[in-house]
FITI-59171 format. One record per residue (C-alpha): x, y, z; residue in one letter. Coordinates in steps of 0.2 Angstrom, whole numbers. Last residue first. Layout:
<sites>
px = X	py = Y	pz = Z	aa = a;
...
</sites>
This chain:
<sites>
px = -545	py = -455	pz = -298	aa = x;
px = -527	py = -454	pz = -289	aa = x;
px = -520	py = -438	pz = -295	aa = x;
px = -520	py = -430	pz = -276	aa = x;
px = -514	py = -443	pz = -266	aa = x;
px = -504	py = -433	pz = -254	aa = x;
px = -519	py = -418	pz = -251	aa = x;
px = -531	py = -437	pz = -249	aa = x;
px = -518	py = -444	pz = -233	aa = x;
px = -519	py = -428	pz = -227	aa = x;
px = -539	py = -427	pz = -226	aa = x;
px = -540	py = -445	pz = -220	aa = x;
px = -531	py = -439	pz = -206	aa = x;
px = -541	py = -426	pz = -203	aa = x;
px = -557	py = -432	pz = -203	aa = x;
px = -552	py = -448	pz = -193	aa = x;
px = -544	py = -465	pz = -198	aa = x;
px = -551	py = -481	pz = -192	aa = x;
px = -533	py = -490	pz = -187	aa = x;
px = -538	py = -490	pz = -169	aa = x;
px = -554	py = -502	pz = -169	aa = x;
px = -545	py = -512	pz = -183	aa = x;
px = -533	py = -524	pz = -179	aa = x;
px = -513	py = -521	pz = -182	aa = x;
px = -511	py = -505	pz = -193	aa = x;
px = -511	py = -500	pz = -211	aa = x;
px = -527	py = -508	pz = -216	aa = x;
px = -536	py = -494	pz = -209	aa = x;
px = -527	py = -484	pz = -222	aa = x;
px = -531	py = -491	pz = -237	aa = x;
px = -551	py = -493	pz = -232	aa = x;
px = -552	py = -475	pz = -229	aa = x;
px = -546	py = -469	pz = -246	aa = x;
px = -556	py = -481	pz = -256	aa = x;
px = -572	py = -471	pz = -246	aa = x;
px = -563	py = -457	pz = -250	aa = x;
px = -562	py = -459	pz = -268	aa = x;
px = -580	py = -465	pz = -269	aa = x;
px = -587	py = -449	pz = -260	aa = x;
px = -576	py = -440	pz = -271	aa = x;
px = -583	py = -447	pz = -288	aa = x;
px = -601	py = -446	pz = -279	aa = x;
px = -599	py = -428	pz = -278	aa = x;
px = -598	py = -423	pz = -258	aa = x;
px = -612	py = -417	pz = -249	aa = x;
px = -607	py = -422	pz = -230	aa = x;
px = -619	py = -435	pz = -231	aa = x;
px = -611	py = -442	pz = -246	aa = x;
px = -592	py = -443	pz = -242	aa = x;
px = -597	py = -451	pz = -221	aa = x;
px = -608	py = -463	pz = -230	aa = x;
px = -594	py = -467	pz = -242	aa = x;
px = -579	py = -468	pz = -230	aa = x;
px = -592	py = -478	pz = -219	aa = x;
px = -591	py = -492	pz = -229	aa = x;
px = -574	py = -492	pz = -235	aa = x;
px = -571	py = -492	pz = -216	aa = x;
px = -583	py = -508	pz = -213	aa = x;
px = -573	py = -517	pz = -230	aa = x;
px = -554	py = -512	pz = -221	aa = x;
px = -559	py = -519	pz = -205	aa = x;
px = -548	py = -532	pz = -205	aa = x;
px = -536	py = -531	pz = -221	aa = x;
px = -520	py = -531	pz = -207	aa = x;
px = -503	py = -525	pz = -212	aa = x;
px = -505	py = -516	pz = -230	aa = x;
px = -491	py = -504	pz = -233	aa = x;
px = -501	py = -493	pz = -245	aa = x;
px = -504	py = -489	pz = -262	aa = x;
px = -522	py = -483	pz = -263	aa = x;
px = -536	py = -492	pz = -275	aa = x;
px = -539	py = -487	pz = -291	aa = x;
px = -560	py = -479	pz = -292	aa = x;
px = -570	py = -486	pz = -309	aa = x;
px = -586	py = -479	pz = -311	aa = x;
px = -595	py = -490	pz = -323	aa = x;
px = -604	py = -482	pz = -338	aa = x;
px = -618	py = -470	pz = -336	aa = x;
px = -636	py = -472	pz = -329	aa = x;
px = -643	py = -481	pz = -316	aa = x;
px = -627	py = -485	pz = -307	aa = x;
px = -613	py = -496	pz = -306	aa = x;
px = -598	py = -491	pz = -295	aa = x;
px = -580	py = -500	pz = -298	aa = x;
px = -567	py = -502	pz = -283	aa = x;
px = -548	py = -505	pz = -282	aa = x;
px = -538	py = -517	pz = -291	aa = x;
px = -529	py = -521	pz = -274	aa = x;
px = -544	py = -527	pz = -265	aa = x;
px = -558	py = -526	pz = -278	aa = x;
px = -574	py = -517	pz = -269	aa = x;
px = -589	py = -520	pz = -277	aa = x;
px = -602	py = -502	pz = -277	aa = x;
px = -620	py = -507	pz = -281	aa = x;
px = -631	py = -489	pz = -286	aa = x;
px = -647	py = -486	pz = -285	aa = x;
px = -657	py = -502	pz = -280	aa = x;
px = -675	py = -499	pz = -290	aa = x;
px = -681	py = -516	pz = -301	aa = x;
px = -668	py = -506	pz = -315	aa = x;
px = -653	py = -507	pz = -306	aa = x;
px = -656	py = -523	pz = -298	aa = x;
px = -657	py = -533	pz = -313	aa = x;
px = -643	py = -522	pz = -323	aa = x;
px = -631	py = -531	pz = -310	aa = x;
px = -639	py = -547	pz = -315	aa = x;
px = -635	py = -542	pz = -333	aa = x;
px = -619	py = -536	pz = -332	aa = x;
px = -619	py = -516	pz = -330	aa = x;
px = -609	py = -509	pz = -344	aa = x;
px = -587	py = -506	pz = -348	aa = x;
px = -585	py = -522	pz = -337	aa = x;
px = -568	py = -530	pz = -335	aa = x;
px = -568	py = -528	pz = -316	aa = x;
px = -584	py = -537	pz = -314	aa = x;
px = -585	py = -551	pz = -326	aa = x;
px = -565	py = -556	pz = -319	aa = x;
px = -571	py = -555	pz = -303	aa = x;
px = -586	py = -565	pz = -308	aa = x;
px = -603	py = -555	pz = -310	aa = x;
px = -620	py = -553	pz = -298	aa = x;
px = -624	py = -570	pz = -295	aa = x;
px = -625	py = -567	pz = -275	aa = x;
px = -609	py = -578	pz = -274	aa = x;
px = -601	py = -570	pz = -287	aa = x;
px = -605	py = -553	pz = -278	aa = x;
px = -598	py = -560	pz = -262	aa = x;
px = -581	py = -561	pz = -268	aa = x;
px = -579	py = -549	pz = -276	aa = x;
px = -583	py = -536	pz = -261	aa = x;
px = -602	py = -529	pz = -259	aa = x;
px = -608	py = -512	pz = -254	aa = x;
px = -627	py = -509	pz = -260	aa = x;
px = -634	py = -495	pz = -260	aa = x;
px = -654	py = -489	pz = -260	aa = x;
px = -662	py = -504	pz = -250	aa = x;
px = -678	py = -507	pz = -250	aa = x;
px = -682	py = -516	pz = -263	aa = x;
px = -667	py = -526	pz = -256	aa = x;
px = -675	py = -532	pz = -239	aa = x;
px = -690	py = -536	pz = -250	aa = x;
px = -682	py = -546	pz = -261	aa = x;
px = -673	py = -556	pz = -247	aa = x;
px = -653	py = -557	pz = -252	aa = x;
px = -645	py = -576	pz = -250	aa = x;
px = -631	py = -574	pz = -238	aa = x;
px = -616	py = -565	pz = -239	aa = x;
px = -605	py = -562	pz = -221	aa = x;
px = -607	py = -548	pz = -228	aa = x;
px = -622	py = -541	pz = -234	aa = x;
px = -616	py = -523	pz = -233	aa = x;
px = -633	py = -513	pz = -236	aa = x;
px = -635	py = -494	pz = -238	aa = x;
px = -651	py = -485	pz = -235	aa = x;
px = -657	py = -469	pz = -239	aa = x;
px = -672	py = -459	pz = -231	aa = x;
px = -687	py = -456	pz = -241	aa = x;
px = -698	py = -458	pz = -226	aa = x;
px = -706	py = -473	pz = -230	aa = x;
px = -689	py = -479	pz = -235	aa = x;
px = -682	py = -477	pz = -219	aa = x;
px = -694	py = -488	pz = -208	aa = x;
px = -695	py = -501	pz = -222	aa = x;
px = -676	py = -499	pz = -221	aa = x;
px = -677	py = -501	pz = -201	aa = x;
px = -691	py = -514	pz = -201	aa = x;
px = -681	py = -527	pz = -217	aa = x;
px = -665	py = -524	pz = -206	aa = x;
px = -673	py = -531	pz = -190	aa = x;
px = -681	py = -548	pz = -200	aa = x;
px = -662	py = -550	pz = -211	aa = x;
px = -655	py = -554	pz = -197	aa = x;
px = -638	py = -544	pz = -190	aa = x;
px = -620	py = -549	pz = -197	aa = x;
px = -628	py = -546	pz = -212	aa = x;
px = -623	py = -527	pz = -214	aa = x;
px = -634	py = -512	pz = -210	aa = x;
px = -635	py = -494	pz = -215	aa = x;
px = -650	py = -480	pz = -211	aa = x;
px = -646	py = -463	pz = -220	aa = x;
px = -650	py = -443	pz = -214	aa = x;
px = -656	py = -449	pz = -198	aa = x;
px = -672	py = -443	pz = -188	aa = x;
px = -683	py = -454	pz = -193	aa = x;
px = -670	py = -468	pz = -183	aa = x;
px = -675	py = -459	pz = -167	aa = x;
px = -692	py = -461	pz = -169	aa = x;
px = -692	py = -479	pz = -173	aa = x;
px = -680	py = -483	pz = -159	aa = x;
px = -693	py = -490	pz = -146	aa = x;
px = -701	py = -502	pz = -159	aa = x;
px = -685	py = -508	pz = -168	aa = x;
px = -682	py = -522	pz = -155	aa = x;
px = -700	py = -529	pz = -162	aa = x;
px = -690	py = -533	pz = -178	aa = x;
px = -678	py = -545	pz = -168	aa = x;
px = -660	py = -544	pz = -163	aa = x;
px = -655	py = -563	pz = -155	aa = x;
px = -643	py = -565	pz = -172	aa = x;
px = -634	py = -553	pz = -162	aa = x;
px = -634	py = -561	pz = -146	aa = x;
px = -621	py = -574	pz = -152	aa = x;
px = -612	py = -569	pz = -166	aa = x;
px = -598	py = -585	pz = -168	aa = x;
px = -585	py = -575	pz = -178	aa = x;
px = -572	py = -586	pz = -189	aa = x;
px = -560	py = -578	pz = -196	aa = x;
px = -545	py = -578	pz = -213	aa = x;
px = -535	py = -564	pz = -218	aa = x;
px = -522	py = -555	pz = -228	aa = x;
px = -512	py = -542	pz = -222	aa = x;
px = -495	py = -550	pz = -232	aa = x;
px = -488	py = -555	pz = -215	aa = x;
px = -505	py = -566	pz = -211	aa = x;
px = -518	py = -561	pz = -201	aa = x;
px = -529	py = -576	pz = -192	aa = x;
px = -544	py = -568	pz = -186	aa = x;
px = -556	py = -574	pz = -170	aa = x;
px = -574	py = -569	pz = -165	aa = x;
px = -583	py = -565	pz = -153	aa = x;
px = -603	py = -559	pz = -151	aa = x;
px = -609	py = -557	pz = -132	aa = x;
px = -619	py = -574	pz = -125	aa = x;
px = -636	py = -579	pz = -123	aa = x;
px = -649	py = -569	pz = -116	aa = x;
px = -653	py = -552	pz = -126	aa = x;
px = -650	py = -534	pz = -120	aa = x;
px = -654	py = -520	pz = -131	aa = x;
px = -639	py = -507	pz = -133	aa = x;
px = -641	py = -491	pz = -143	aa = x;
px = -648	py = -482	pz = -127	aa = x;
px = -629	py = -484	pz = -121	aa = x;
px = -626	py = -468	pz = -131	aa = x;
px = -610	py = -468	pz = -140	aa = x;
px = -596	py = -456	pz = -133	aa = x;
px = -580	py = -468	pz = -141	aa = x;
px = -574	py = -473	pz = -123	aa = x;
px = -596	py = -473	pz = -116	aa = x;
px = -597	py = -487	pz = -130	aa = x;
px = -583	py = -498	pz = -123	aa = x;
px = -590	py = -496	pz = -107	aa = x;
px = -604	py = -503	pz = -111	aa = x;
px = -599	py = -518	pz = -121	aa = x;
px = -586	py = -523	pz = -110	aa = x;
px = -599	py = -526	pz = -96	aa = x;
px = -609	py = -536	pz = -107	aa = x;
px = -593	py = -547	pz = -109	aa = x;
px = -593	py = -557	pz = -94	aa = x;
px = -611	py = -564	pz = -100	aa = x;
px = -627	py = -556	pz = -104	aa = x;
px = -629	py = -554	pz = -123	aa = x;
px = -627	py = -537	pz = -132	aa = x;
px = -638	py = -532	pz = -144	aa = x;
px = -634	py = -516	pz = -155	aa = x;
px = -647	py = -503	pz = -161	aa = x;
px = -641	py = -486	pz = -168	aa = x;
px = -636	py = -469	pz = -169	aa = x;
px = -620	py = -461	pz = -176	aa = x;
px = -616	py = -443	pz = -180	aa = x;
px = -604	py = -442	pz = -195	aa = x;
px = -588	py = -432	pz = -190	aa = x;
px = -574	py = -447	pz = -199	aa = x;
px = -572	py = -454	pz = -183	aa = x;
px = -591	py = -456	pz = -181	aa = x;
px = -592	py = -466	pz = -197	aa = x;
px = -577	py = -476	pz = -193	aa = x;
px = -586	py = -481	pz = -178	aa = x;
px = -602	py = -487	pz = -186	aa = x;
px = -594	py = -496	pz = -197	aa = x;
px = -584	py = -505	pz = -185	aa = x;
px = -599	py = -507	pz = -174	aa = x;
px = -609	py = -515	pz = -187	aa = x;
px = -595	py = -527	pz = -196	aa = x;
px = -591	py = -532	pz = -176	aa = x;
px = -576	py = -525	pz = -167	aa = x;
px = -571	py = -521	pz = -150	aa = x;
px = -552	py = -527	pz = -146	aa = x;
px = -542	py = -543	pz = -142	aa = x;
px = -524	py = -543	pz = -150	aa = x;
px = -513	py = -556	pz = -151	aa = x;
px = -494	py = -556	pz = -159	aa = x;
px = -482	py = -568	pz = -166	aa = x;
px = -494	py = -583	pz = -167	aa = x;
px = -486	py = -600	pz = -169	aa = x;
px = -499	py = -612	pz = -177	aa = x;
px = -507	py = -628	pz = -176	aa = x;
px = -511	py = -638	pz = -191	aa = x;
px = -530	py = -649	pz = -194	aa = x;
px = -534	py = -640	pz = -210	aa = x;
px = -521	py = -627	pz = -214	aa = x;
px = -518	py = -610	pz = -207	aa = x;
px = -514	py = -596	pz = -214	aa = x;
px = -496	py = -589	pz = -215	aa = x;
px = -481	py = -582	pz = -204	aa = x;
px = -497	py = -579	pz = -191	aa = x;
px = -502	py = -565	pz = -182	aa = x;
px = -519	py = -567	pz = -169	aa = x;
px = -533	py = -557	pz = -170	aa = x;
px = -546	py = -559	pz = -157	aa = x;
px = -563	py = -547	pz = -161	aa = x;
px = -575	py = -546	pz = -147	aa = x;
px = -590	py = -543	pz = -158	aa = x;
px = -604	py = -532	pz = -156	aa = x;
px = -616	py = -531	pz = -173	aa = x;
px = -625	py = -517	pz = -178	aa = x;
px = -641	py = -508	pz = -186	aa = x;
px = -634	py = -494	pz = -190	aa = x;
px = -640	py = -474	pz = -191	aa = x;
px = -631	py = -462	pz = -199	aa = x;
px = -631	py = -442	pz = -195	aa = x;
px = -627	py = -427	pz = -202	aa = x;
</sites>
């Protein structure tokens, strides 16, 4: 079982607040963190912690931070031929987390809007050889488009995170066999309101769009009302979300993510592979930053044997 991403690297600064900034105000931070991150690299991570095989392409820039890069990939037992280098400097970001777990960030991406669709060339072999391809938007559309074109012509899934959203290109989404979006970015692709969204008993009609021109599924995630799953036939598939002691929401979308790779390449029903996905985003939002909180196998294992009814 193996996934292969085409990532972002980001050095992630998190910084605690009392509450969210305001335009122009300077805050007191009660704690600051600095750690590997990135939409790409988180999901790609918490796939591998939860026993998926990961492969990949990343670009890194050259600065200070190239070094960090590389070592951090030979911590988690990544290969370092999932690096390209690109000039210009590494992807960085900073969150501000308030006590409730909510969050607001900027991230300047650097080299990894520098990741092209010649980059694919030299990893077009190894990326036939995955189970599912999956990307998110903080990569170009151009290097996604190859890998799914890539995948699809081999009849191997993909799944799609456009997050940050930005307008979808119709041939990245033909293309595309999932797509993961929160609430707010599916009002901002047109898709439904939250209110549209959660309230649905059928597909609204720009979901219903996709469904029939080919996607295969479109799963929202809802926060604290959980996640609904529309698919090509059959109502909504509704999933609660997990009562937990939320501290930190970073990371909680790239672990929900990779919950649901991780639930269907290992065979699970698509009801369980959902459940667990939901099951992964509560608890990585139970810690302080993310690149720790990811929960393994067996974690989220337990976690699931103590929330048995929750469907």
């Amino acid at each position: 079982m193996q996934v292969f991403v085409v990532g972002s690297f980001v050095i992630a600064c998190s910084v605690k607040v009392a509450r969210l900034p305001q335009a122009g105000e300077s805050l007191s931070g009660s704690a600051f963190l600095a750690e590997p991150g990135g939409k790409g690299f988180n999901l790609a991570l918490a796939a591998s912690r939860l026993g998926i095989g990961v492969d990949g392409i990343f670009a890194v820039g050259e600065d200070v931070f190239s070094p960090v890069v590389h070592s951090t990939f030979a911590q988690v037992g990544f290969s370092p031929e999932m690096l390209v280098h690109h000039a210009g400097s590494t992807g960085a970001g900073v969150a501000f987390v308030d006590p409730a777990g909510e969050n607001c960030l900027a991230v300047c991406l650097g080299a990894n809007l520098a990741l092209g669709a010649q980059d694919l060339g030299p990893f077009a072999d190894r990326l036939r050889r995955s189970d599912l391809v999956a990307a998110t938007f903080e990569s170009p559309d151009a290097p996604i488009r190859e890998a799914f074109a890539l995948a699809r012509a081999r009849g191997i899934p993909t799944l799609l995170n456009p997050s940050p959203v930005r307008p979808l290109d119709p041939a990245l989404l033909a293309d595309t066999a999932i797509l993961v979006v929160n609430a707010v970015e599916a009002d901002a692709l047109g898709l439904g309101t939250l209110r549209a969204i959660t309230e649905a008993t059928i597909a609204t009609p720009a979901i219903r769009r996709l469904l029939d021109d080919g996607l295969e599924c479109l799963v929202v995630t809802l926060g604290e009302r959980g996640a609904v799953a529309f698919r090509r036939a059959g109502a909504p598939q509704r999933q609660p979300a997990f009562a937990v002691a939320a501290i930190d929401t970073v990371g909680a979308g790239d672990a929900f993510a990779a919950g649901l790779i991780a639930g269907l390449l290992k065979g699970r029903p698509f009801a369980d592979a959902l459940r667990e996905a939901a099951a992964c985003g509560g608890l990585t939002t139970c810690r302080f930053g993310a690149f720790e909180a990811f929960p393994t196998a067996a974690a989220l294992a337990a976690f699931l044997a103590e929330n048995p009814a929750l469907r």
